[in-house]
C-alpha positions as CSV (number, residue, x, y, z in Angstrom):
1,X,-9.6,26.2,-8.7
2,X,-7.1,23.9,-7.6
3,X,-6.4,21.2,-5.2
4,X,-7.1,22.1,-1.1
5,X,-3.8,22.6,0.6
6,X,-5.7,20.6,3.2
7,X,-6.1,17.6,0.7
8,X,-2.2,18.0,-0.3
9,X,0.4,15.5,1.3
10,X,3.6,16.9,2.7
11,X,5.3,14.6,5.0
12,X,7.6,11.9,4.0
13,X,6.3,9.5,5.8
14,X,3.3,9.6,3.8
15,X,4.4,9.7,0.5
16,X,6.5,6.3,2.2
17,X,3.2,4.5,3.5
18,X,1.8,4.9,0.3
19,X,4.4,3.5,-1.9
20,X,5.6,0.8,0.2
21,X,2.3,-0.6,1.8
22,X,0.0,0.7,-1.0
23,X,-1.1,-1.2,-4.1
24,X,0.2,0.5,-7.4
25,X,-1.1,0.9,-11.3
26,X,1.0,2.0,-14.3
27,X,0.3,4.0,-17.2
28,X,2.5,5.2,-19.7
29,X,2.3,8.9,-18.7
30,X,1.9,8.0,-14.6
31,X,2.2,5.5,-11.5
32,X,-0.5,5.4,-9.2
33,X,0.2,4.3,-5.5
34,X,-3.3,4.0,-3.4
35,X,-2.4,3.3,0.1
36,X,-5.0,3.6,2.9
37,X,-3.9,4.7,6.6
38,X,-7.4,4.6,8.7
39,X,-9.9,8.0,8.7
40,X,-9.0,11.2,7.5
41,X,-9.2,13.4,4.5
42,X,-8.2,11.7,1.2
43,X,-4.4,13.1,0.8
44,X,-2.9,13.7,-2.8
45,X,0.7,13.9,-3.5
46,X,2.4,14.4,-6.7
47,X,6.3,13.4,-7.7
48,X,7.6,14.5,-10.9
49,X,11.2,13.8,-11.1
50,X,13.7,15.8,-13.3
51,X,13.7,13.1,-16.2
52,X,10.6,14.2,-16.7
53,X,12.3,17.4,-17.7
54,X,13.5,20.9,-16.5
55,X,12.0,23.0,-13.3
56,X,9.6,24.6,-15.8
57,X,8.2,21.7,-17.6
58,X,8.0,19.5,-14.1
59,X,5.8,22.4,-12.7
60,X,3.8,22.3,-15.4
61,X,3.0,19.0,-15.3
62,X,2.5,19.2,-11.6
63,X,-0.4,22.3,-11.8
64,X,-2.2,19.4,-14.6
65,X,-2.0,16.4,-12.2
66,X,-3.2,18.7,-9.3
67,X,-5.9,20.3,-11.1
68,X,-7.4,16.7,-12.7
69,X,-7.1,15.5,-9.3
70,X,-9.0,18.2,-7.6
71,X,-12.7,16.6,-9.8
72,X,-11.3,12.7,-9.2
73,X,-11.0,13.3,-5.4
74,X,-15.0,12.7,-4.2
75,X,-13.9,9.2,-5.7
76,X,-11.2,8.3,-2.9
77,X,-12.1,6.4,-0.2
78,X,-11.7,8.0,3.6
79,X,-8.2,7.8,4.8
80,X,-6.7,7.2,1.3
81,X,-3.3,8.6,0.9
82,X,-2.8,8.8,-3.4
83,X,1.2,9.2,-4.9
84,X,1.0,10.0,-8.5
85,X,3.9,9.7,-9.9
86,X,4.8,11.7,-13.4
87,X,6.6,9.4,-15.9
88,X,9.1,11.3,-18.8
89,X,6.4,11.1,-21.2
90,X,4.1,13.0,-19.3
91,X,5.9,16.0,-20.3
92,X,4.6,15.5,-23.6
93,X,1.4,14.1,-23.2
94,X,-2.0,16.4,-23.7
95,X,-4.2,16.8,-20.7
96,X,-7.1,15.0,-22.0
97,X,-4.6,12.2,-21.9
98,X,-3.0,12.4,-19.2
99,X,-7.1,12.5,-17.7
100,X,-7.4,9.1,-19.0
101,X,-4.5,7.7,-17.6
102,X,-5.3,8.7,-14.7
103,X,-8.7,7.6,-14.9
104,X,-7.7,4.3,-15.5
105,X,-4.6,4.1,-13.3
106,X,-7.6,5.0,-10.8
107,X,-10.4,2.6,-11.7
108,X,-8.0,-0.1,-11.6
109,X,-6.8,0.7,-8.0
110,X,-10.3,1.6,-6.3
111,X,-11.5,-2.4,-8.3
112,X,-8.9,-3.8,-6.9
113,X,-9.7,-2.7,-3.2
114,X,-13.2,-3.2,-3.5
115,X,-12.7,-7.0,-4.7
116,X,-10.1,-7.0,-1.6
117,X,-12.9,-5.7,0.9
118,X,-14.9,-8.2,-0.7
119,X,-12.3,-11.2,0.2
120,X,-12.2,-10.2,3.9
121,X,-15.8,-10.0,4.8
């Protein structure tokens, strides 16, 4: 099974919102942007850019993020629009780790909101 096409982002200007307004984490493999824009669906999207490698390997590494995204996405907040972002050594990395990066990369985001939810009450 993979990721909804419903839970996918396509539009630019969501990929944007997420980038620019949203808080970001950093792994070695992958770059997590979490931005929020009001109710909805959590949407996903995934950029691997060709210094990760060539049209085959980018793909690749594409079907992994979508498919460990598909179990992580019950965990995202309503409205959440998610970027992750491939780094060159993802092309390289196993899928078990590229799970725990993004575990963490996650973790770290969703703390961070909660403690800045926290701060506005």
């Amino acid at each position: 099974m993979v990721l909804a096409r419903h839970s996918r982002m396509r539009r630019g200007d969501e990929f944007k919102a997420a980038i620019k307004r949203g808080k970001r984490a950093g792994r070695p493999t992958l770059v997590v942007h979490l931005g929020i824009s009001g109710e909805g669906t959590p949407l996903v999207g995934f950029v691997v850019s060709r210094a990760v490698g060539g049209a085959v390997v980018r793909n690749k590494v594409k079907r992994r993020l979508r498919h460990l995204m598909r179990d992580r996405l019950d965990r995202l907040p309503r409205g959440s629009l998610l970027v992750v972002r491939a780094n060159p050594p993802a092309a390289s990395a196993r899928c078990d780790q590229l799970a725990a990066e993004l575990d963490l990369a996650l973790d770290r985001l969703l703390r961070r909101r909660e403690s800045s939810m926290d701060g506005q009450r």
